[in-house]
C-alpha positions in Angstrom: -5.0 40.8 1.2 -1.3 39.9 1.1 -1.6 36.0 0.8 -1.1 34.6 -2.0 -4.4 32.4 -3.1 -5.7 30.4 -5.5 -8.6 31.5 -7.5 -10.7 30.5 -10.5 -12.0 32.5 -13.3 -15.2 31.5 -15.3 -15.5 33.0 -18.9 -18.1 33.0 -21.4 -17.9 34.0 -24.8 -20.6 34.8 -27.4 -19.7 32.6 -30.3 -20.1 34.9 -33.2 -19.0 38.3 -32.0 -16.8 36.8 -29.3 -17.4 39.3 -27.0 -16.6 37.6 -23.5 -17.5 38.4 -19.8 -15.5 36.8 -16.8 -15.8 36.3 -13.1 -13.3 35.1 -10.1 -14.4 32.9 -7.7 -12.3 31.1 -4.3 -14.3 28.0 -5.1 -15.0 25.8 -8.1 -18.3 23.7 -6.9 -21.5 23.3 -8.3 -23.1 26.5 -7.0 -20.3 28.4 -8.0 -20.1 27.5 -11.6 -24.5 28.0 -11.7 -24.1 31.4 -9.9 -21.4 32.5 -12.7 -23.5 31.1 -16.3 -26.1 33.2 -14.8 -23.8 36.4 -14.2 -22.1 35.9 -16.8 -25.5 36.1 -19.0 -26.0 39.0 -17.2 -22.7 40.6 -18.1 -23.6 39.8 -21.8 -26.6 41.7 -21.6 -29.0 38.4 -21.9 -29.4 34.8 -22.8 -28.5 32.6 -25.6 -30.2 30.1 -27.2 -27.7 27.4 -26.3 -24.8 26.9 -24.1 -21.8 24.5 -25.0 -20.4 23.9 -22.1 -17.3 21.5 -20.9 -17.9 18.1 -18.8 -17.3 18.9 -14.8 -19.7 16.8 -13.0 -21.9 19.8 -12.1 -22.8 19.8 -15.3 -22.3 16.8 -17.2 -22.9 13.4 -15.2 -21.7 11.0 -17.9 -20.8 11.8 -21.5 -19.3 8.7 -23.2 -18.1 9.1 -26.7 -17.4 5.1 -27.0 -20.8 4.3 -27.1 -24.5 5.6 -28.6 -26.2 6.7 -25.1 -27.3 9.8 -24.5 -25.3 11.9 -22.9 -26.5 12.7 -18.9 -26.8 15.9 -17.7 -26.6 16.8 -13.8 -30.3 17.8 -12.9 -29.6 20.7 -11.3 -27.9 22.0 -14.8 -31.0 20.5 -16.6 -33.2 23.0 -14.4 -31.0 26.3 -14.7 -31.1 26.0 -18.5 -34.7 25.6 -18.0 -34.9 28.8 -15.7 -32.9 30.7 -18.3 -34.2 29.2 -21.4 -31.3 27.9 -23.0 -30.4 24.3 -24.2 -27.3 22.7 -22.5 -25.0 21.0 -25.4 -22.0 19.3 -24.0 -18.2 18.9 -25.8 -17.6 15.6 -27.4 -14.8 14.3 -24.9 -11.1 15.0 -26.0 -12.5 16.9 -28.5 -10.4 20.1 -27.7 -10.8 22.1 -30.9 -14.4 22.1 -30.3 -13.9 24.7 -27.8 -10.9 26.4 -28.8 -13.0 29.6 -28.9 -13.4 29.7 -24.8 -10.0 27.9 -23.8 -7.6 30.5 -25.9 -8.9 33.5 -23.5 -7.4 32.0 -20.6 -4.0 32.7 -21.6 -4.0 35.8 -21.9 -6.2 37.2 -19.2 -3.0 35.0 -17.5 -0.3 36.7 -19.2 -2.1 40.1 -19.8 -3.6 40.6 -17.0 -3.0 38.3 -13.7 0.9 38.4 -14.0 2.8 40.7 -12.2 -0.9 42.7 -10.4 -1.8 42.4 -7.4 -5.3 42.8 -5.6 -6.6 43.9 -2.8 -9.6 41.7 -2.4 -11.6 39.0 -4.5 -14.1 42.4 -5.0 -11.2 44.2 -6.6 -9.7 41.2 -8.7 -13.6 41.0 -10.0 -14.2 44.6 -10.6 -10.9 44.7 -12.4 -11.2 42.0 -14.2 -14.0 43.0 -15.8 -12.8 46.1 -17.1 -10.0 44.8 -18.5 -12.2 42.1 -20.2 -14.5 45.3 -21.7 -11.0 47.0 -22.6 -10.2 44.3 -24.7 -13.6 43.6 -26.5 -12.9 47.0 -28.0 -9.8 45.6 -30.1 -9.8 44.1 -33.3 -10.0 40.2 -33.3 -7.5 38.7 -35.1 -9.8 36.0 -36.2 -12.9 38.0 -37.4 -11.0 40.9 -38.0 -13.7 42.7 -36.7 -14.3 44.4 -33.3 -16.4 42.3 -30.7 -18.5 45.2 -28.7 -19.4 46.7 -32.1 -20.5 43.2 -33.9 -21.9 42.7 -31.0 -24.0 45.7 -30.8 -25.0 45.7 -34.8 -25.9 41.9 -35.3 -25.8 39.9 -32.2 -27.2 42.1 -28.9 -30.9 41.8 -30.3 -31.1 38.0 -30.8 -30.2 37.1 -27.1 -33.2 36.3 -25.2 -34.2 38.0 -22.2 -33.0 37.7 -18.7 -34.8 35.6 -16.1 -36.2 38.2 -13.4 -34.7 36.4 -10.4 -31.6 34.2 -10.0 -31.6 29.9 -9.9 -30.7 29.2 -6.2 -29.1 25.8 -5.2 -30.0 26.5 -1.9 -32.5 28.6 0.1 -31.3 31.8 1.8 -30.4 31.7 5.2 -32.2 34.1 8.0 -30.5 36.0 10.6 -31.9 38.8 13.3 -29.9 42.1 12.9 -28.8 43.4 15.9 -29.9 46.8 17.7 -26.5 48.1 16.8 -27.2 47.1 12.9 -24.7 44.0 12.6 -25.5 40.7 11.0 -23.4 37.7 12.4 -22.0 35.2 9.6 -19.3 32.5 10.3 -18.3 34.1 13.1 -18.0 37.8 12.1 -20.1 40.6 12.2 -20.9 42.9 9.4 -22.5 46.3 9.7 -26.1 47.1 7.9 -27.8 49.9 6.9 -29.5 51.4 10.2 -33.0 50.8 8.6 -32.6 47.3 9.0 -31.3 47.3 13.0 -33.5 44.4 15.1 -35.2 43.4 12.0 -34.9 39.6 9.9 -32.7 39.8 7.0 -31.5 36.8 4.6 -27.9 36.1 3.1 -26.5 33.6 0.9 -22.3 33.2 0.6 -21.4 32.2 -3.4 -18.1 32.1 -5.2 -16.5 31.3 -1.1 -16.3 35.1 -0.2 -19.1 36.9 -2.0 -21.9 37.9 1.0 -25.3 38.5 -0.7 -28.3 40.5 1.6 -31.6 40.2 1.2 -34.7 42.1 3.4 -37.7 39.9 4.8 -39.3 39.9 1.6 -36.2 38.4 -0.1 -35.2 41.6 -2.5 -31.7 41.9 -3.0 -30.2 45.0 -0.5 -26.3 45.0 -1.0 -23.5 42.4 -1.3 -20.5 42.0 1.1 -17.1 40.5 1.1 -16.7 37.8 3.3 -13.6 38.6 6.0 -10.8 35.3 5.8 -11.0 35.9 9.9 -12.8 35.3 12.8 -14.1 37.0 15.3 -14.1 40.5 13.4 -16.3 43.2 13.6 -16.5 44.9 9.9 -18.2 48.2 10.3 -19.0 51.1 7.6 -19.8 54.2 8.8 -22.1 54.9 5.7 -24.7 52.6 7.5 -24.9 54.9 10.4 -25.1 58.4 8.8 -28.8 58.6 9.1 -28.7 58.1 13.3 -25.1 59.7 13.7 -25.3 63.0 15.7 -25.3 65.9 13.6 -23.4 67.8 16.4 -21.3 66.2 18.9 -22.2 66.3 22.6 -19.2 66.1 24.1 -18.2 69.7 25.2 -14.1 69.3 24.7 -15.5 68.2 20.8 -18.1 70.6 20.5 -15.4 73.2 21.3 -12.9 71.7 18.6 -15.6 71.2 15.9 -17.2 75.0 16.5 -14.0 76.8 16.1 -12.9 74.6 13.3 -16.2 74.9 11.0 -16.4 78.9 11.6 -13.4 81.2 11.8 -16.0 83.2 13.7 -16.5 80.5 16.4 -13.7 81.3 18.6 -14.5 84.7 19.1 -18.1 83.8 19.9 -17.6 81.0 22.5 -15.2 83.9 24.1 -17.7 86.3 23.7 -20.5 83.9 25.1 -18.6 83.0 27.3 -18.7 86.2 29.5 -23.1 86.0 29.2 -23.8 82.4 29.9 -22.7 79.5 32.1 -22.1 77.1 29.2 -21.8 78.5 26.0 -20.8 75.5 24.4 -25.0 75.0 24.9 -25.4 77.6 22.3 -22.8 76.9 19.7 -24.1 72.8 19.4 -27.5 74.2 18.6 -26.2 76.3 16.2 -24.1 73.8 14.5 -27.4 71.7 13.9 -29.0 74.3 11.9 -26.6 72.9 9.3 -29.4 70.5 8.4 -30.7 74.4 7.4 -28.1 76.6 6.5 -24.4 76.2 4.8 -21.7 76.7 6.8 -20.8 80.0 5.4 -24.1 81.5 6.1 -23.8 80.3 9.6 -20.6 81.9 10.1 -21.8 85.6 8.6 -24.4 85.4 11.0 -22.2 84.2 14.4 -20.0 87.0 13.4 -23.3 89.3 13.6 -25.0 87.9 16.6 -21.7 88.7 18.6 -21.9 92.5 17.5 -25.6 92.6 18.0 -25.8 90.6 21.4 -27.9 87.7 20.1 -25.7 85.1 20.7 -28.5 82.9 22.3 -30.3 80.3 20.3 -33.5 82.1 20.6 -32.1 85.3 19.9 -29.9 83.6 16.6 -33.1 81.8 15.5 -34.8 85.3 15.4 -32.0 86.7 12.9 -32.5 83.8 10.8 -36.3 84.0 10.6 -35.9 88.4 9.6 -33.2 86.4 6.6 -35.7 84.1 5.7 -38.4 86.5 5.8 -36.3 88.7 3.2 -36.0 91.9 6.5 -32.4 90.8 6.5 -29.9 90.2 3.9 -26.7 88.4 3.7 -25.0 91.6 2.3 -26.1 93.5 5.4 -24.9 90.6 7.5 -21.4 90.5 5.8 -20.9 93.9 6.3 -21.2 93.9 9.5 -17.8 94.6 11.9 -17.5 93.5 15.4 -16.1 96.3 17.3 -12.5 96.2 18.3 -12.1 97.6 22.0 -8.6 99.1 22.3 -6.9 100.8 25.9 -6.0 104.4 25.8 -2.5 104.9 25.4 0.4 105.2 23.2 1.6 102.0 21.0 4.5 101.7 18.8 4.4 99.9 14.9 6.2 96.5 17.1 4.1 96.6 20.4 3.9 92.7 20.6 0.5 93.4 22.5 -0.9 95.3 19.9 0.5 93.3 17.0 -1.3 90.2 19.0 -4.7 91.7 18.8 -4.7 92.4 15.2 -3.4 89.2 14.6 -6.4 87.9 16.4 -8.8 90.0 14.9 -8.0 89.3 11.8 -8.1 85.7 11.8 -11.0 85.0 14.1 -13.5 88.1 13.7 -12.7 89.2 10.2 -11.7 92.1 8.4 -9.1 93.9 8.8 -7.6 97.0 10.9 -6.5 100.2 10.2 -4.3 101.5 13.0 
């Protein structure tokens, strides 16, 4: 977003294929590192039998080399391995070779990959991230020599164990009442929903400080939002509304602008309507719903045919429609069918501006063209 920030990145790496999976976060906490082991996991494609893991105190609560006492995990690491059904084993302290494996990748996702890119969100950074990580599973490793997706495939995919069906939660999701309007209020800015969930309870959890998780009533996971550094913003996508969006405008000026601009026959029918009824901007929104029906191209063979054959009212255009449907019109016979062009008596010459207008006119909003 233009600011420089300070983000973290959490990698795992499978030990014998050393095929790795990262995520960014904006936070380091405790329920950001148990959010990413368990997407992480999920990145690998399932779990592994044990973890060796590093000492932050979300983790590991005491691990003292000087003396014989077992080492103290944090509870709340004791019951995610539990939930994923993996043993935790901590690094001996200052012991830095013993995880050389997981500290080397670091560098270069620096070098490679964060120097000298910018991003346009934490979503970007993430998405990004991971295909670069992917990318580089496909080269050889200098230490095995071999490539880590396909070791990984042949020898090590099958002896992960299976994914936990739901996620470990430090906390419990929070509830909030979406609006009529289908926005959800968190920290002080409102997000759009999808329309089926307007008035209705929906629950949200915030991980990794900017990731905005939905859930429905019944606690199924619906989408995922980022989190907007502002306040008082209202963050709206108009992909939420296209099920209640009018499928014809009702604004007449509009109507006018979007009729002539779908059909190059539409012009010459709100004149030519124009002349039979008091509004024939009526007429041309009801046509432009039968989209849900028709293509637009269909529609316009058969504007262009109600004009010649005087059926330029819905009833009237709905009738032409049911003889197509009912196989006593075609689209051929439609297409072929000319308005008339009206022309005064009288003499005009090859340059007569007047007459050269009308062709012009003719030609690009009835169709056709004009032999004079």
């Amino acid at each position: 977003d233009g600011v420089i920030t300070t983000v973290y990145c959490f990698s795992m790496i499978l030990s014998a294929s050393r095929k790795k999976a990262v995520c960014f976060s904006l936070k380091a906490d405790a329920a950001a590192i148990y959010e990413a082991i368990q997407e992480l996991f999920e990145d690998l494609g399932g779990v592994t039998q044990e973890l060796l893991i590093d000492n932050p105190t979300a983790l590991v609560i005491e691990n003292n080399p000087r003396n014989e006492t077992e080492i103290r995990y944090n509870p709340h690491a004791l019951l995610i391995a539990r939930h994923l059904g993996t043993e935790l084993n901590a690094c001996p302290c200052y012991w830095p070779r013993k995880k050389g494996k997981i500290e080397r990748p670091f560098n270069y996702i620096e070098e490679q990959f964060i120097k000298g890119n910018h991003f346009a969100s934490m979503e970007d950074l993430n998405r990004r991230g991971k295909d670069f990580v992917e990318s580089w599973c496909n080269e050889t490793h200098t230490t095995t020599k071999r490539i880590p997706n396909i070791h990984y495939l042949q020898e090590e995919r099958d002896l992960l164990l299976p994914l936990p069906d739901r996620r470990y939660r430090l906390k419990e999701l929070e509830s909030r009442i979406i609006s009529p309007d289908c926005y959800i209020s968190i920290g002080g800015n409102k997000y759009s929903v999808p329309d089926i969930f307007a008035a209705k309870t929906m629950y949200f959890r915030i991980i990794y400080g900017f990731r905005i998780e939905l859930y429905d009533r019944k606690k199924n996971y619906v989408m995922k939002l980022e989190a907007s550094r502002n306040k008082h913003e209202i963050l709206t996508d108009p992909e939420h509304y296209k099920n209640v969006a009018p499928k014809a405008p009702t604004s007449i000026p509009q109507i006018r602008r979007e009729f002539t601009a779908r059909y190059s026959n539409g012009l010459a029918y709100l004149e030519a309507a124009g002349k039979k009824f008091d509004q024939p901007t009526h007429y041309a929104r009801k046509i432009m719903l039968l989209e849900e029906l028709y293509d637009t191209d269909t529609l316009n063979r058969f504007i262009g045919y109600a004009i010649q054959h005087d059926s330029m009212d819905i009833l009237s255009f709905k009738e032409l429609l049911k003889a197509y449907n009912a196989g006593r019109l075609s689209l051929t016979e439609v297409s072929e069918q000319r308005p008339e062009v009206l022309c005064k008596t009288g003499e005009y010459r090859d340059d007569d501006p007047e007459l050269l207008r009308d062709l012009d006119y003719y030609e690009q909003n009835v169709g056709g063209t004009v032999n004079a």
